[in-house]
C-alpha positions in Angstrom: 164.1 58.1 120.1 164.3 59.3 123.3 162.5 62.7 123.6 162.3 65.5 126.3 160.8 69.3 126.3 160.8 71.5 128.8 160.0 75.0 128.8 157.9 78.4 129.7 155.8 80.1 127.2 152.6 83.0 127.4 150.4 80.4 129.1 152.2 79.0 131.8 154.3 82.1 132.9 153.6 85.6 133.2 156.2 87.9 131.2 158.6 88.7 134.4 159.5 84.6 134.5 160.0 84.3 130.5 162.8 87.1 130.9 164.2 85.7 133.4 164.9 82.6 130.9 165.4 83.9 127.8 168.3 83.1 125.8 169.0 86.9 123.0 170.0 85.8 119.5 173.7 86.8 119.8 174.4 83.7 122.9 171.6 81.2 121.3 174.9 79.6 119.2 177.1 79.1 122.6 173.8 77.5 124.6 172.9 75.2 122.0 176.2 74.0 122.0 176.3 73.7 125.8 172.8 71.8 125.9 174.1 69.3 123.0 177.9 68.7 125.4 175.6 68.2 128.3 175.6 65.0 130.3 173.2 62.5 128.5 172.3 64.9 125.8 172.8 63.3 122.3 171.1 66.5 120.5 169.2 69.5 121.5 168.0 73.1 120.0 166.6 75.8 122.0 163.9 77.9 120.5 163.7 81.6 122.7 160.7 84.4 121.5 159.0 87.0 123.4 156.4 84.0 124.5 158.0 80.9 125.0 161.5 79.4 126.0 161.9 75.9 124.9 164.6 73.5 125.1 163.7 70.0 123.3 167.2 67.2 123.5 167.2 63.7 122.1 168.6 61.7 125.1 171.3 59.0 125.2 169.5 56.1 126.3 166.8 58.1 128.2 169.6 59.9 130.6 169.8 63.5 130.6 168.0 65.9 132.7 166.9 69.4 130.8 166.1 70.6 134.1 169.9 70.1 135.0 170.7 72.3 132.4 168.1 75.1 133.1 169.8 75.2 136.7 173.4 75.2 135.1 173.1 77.5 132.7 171.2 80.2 134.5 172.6 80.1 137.8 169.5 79.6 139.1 167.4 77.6 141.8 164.8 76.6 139.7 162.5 75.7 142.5 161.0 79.2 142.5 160.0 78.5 138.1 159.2 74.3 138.5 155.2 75.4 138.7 155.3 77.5 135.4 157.6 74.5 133.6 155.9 72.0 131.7 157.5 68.9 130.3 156.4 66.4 127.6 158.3 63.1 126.3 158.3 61.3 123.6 155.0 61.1 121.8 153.9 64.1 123.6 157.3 66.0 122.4 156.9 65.2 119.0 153.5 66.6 118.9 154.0 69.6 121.2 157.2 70.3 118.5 154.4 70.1 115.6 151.3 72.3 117.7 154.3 74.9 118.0 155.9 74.9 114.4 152.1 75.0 113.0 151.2 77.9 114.9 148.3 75.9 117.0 150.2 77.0 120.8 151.1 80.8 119.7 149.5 83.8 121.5 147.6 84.6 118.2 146.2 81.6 117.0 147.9 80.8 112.8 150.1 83.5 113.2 153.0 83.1 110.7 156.0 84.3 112.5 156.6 81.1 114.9 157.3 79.0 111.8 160.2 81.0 110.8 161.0 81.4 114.8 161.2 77.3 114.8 163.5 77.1 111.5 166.2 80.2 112.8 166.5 78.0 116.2 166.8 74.5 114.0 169.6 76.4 111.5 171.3 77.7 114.2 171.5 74.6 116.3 172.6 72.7 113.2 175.2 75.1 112.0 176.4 74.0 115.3 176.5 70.7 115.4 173.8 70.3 118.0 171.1 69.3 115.9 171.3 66.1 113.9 170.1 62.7 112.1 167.4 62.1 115.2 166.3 65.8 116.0 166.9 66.6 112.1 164.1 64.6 111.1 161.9 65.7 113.5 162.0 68.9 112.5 162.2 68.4 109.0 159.1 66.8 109.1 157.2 69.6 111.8 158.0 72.4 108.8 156.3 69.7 106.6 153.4 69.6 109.0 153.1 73.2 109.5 152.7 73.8 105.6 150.3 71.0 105.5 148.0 72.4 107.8 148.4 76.4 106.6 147.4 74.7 102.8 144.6 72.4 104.4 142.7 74.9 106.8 142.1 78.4 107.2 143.5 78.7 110.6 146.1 81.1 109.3 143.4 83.1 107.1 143.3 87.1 108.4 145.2 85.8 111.4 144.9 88.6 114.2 148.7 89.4 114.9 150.3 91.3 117.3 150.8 94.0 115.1 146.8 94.1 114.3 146.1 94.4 117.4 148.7 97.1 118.3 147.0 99.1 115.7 143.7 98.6 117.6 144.7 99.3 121.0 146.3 102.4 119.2 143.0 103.6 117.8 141.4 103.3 121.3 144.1 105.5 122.8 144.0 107.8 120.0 140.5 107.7 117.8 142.3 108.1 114.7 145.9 107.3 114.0 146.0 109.9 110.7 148.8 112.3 111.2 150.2 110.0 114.1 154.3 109.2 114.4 155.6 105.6 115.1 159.2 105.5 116.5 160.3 101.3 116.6 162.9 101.2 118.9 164.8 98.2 117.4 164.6 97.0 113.9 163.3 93.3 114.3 160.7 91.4 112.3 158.2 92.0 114.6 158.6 96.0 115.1 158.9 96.3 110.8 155.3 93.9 110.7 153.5 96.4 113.5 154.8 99.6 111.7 153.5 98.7 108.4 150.4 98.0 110.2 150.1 101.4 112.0 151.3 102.8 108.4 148.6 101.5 107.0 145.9 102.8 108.4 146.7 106.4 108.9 150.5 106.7 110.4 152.2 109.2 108.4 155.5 109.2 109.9 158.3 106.8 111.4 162.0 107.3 112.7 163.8 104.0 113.7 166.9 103.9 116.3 168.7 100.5 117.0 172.2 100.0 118.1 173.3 99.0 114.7 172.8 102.6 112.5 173.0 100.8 109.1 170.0 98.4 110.2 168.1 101.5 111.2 168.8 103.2 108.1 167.7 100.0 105.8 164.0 99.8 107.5 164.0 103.6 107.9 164.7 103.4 103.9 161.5 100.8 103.5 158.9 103.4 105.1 161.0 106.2 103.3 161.0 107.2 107.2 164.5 108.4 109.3 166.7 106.6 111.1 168.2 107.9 114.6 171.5 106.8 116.0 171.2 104.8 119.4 172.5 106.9 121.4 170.0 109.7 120.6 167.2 107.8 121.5 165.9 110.0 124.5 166.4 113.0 122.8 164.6 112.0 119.7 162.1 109.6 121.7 159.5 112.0 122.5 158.3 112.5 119.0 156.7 109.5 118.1 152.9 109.6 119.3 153.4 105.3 119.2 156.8 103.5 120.4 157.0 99.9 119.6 160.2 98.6 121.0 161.8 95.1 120.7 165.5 95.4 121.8 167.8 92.4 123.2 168.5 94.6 126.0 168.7 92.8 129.6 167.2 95.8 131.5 164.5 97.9 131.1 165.7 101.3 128.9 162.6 103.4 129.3 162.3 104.4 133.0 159.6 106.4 134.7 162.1 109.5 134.8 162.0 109.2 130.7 158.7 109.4 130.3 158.6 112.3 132.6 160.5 113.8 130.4 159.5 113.2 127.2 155.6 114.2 128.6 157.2 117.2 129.5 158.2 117.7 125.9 155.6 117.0 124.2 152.8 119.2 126.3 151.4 116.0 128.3 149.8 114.9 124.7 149.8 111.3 125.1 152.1 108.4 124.0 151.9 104.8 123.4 154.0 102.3 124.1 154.3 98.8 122.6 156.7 96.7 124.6 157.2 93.5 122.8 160.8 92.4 123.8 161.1 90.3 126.6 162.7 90.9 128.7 160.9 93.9 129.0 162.4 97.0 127.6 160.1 99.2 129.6 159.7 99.6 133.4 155.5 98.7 134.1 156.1 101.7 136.6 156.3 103.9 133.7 152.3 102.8 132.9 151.3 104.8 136.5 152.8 108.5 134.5 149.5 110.1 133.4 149.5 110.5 129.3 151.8 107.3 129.3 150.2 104.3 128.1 152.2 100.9 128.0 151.5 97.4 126.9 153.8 94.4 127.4 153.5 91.1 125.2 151.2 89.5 128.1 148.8 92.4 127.4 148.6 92.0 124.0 147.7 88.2 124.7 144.6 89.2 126.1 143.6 91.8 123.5 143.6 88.6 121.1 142.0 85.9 123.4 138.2 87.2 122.1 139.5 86.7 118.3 140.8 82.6 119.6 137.1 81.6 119.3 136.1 82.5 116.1 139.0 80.1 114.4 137.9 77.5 116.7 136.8 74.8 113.7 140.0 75.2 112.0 141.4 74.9 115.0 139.7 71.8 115.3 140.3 70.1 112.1 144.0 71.5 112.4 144.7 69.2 115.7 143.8 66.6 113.4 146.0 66.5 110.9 148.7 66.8 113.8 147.6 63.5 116.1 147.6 62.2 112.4 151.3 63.2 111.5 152.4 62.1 115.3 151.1 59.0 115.1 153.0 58.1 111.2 156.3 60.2 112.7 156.1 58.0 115.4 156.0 54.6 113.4 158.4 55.8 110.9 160.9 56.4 114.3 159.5 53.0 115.6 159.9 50.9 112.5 163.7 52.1 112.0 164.8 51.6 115.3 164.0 47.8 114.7 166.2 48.1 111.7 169.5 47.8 113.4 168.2 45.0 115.6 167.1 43.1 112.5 170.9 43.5 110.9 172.4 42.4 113.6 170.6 39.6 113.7 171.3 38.5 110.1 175.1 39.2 110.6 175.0 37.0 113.9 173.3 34.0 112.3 175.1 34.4 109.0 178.7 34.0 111.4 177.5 30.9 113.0 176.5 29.6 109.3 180.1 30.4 108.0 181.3 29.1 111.3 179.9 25.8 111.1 180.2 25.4 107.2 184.1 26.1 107.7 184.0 23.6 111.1 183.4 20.4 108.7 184.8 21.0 105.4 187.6 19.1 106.7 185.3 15.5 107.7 183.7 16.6 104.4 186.7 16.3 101.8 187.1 17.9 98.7 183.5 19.4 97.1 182.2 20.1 93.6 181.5 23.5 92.9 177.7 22.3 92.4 178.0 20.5 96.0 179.8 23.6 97.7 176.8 25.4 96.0 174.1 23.2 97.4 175.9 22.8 101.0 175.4 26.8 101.1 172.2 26.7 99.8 170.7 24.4 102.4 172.5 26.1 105.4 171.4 29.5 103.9 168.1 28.5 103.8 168.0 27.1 107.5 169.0 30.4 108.3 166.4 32.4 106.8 163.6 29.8 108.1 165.3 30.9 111.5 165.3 34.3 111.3 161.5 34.7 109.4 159.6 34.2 112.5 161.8 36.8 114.9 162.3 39.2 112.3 158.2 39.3 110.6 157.7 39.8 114.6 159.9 42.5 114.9 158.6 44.6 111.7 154.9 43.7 112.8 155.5 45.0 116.7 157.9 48.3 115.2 154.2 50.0 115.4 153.1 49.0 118.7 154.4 50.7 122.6 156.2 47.5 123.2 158.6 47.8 120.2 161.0 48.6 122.4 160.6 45.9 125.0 160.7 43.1 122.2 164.0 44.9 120.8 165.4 44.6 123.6 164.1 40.5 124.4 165.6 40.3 121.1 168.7 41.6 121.4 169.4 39.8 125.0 168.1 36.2 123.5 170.6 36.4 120.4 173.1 37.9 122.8 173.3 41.2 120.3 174.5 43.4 122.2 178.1 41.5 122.9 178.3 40.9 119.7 178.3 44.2 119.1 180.8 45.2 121.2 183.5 42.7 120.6 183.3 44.2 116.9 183.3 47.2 117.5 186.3 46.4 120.0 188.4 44.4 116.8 187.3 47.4 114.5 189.2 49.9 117.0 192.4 47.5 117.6 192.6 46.9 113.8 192.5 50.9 113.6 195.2 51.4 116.3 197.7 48.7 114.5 195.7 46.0 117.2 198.8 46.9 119.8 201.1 44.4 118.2 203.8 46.9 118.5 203.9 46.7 114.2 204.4 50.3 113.5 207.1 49.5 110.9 
């Protein structure tokens, strides 16, 4: 399998690059489709959060540039992102995809959400064709990894989220959130997790606008709170003491004049903002209004980075179990792509036995059935005495990094490979009629 990863996420680029890469749910469909129709791209899925932008492709015969892609797709001259990129291959791939999937690369160290993140980007990308037998099983098997480290360590156990520590950052701002109103600006996962939060311990009150009223009305339903149609939001705005907001907007929709405004309206009592879309849904220059206090997903990174430590050991044993589960994915990939080799092998030197058995029946007369049976039980068997040493070679080395190398020795010393292709050349022609003109 020929892997490749690239991507941006909250540790190798600052919020203002991530936006300038993500990919909002309602286009993820059309790019995954353009990544898998890409030059040298047999498969690919794209995962896109408010911390990371990956794209991971399995590669027709190592070609394919992701990079290309970036460049395509965005428009973009990607010199200006290539020191915030990072790329890993094969091995490195496989376990970065497992790391991510068990939560062990997230902002907030066993957080749940990235898991079901992972499996919307794998079911969209299959629904679409893009994802397959090669990138299917990887995944399949990083959801397996992910439950097997949630069940065998506590790194997910009282995981600080970013809804946790939105409600601490609110009690610093505040003192005490009783009587306080949250107002989510966009009805996502992540907005509903942070309001029950904030709910929890001492909100009493929530309104929830997004651009689709029914959606607002469902979660608005949940916190027996009140939804607000879209195009009220700065008239209604001003009367949540916390705004978390999480829109797929492409621009900023709280400006400096808004908060100007809604300060104005509420007396200059103060207001907090929770900005966890990305891109950002409010202007940083509204952070400089006096009584407006804003935090952006990069911000919340660094409220969490003292609470890393203490999960450190599970962290630990965690890492693990995934070099572990890398190094059996890996030699379950291995030992299968020697399969094919093998078969071809047994087809090739089971042709030249037919070959040769049908070359001198003719010198050979008439057989009994019992000497027909023993002249193809002694050629069989000088075929299998061939083909034990190359093919307990090949299942020994599927294991080893020069699997591939041998496969290929192999292959080139049997002459497999045009083998190969003059069948599959005679399958086609028998398909097409074989261009005898015999159409009837």
């Amino acid at each position: 399998m020929k892997l490749q990863l690239i991507g941006v996420n909250h540790n190798s680029a600052p919020v203002e690059v991530r936006e300038r890469l993500a990919i909002p749910e309602w286009r993820l469909a059309e790019a995954c489709r353009q990544l898998a129709e890409h030059p040298g791209v047999e498969e690919g899925m794209i995962l896109s959060t408010c911390n990371r932008v990956e794209l991971i492709a399995h590669l027709k015969n190592g070609s394919g540039d992701l990079r290309a892609f970036l460049r395509d797709y965005f428009q973009l001259d990607l010199n200006q992102f290539e020191r915030h990129l990072y790329e890993y291959r094969e091995q490195d791939a496989i376990r970065h995809v497992f790391r991510v999937a068990a939560s062990l690369d997230s902002m907030v160290l066993g957080e749940p959400q990235i898991l079901g993140q992972v499996k919307e980007a794998y079911a969209t990308a299959r629904a679409v064709g893009a994802v397959r037998a090669q990138l299917d099983q990887l995944l399949t098997r990083a959801f397996a990894v992910a439950k097997r480290v949630r069940t065998e360590t506590a790194v997910g156990s009282s995981a600080v989220s970013v809804a946790s520590v939105a409600v601490e950052l609110a009690k610093k701002i505040f003192g005490n959130l009783k009587g306080k109103q949250v107002y989510l600006v966009g009805a996502g996962k992540m907005s509903e997790l942070a309001a029950r939060h904030l709910l929890a311990h001492g909100c009493t009150s929530i309104f929830v606008a997004n651009r689709t009223y029914d959606r607002a009305a469902y979660l608005a339903e949940k916190f027996d709170g009140q939804a607000i149609h879209f195009e009220e939001l700065y008239e209604t705005c001003d009367r949540g003491d916390i705004v978390i907001t999480s829109t797929g907007a492409p621009h900023a929709i709280f400006r400096p004049e808004h908060g100007e405004l809604f300060l104005s309206r509420r007396k200059n009592r103060p207001m907090f903002f929770i900005d966890i879309a990305v891109p950002r849904d409010v202007d940083p220059e509204m952070n400089k209004l006096d009584g407006i206090f804003v935090y952006d997903i990069d911000d919340l990174q660094q409220a969490v980075s003292a609470h890393v430590a203490d999960r450190k050991k599970e962290a630990d044993r965690a890492e693990a179990i995934i070099n572990s589960e890398v190094e059996r994915f890996q030699a379950r990939i291995q030992t299968l792509d020697v399969v094919p080799t093998i078969v071809s092998l047994q087809d090739h030197l089971e042709t030249i036995r037919q070959a040769e058995i049908d070359r001198v029946r003719g010198r050979l007369g008439p057989l009994t059935p019992d000497q027909e049976m023993a002249v193809d039980a002694l050629t069989r068997g000088i075929v299998n005495k061939i083909m034990h040493t190359p093919i307990r070679t090949l299942k020994t080395a599927a294991r080893e990094p020069e699997a591939i190398t041998l496969i290929d020795q192999v292959r080139r010393l049997f002459n497999l490979q045009q083998e190969e292709g003059e069948r599959e050349r005679k399958s086609a022609a028998s398909k097409s009629g074989g261009g005898s003109g015999a159409r009837g």
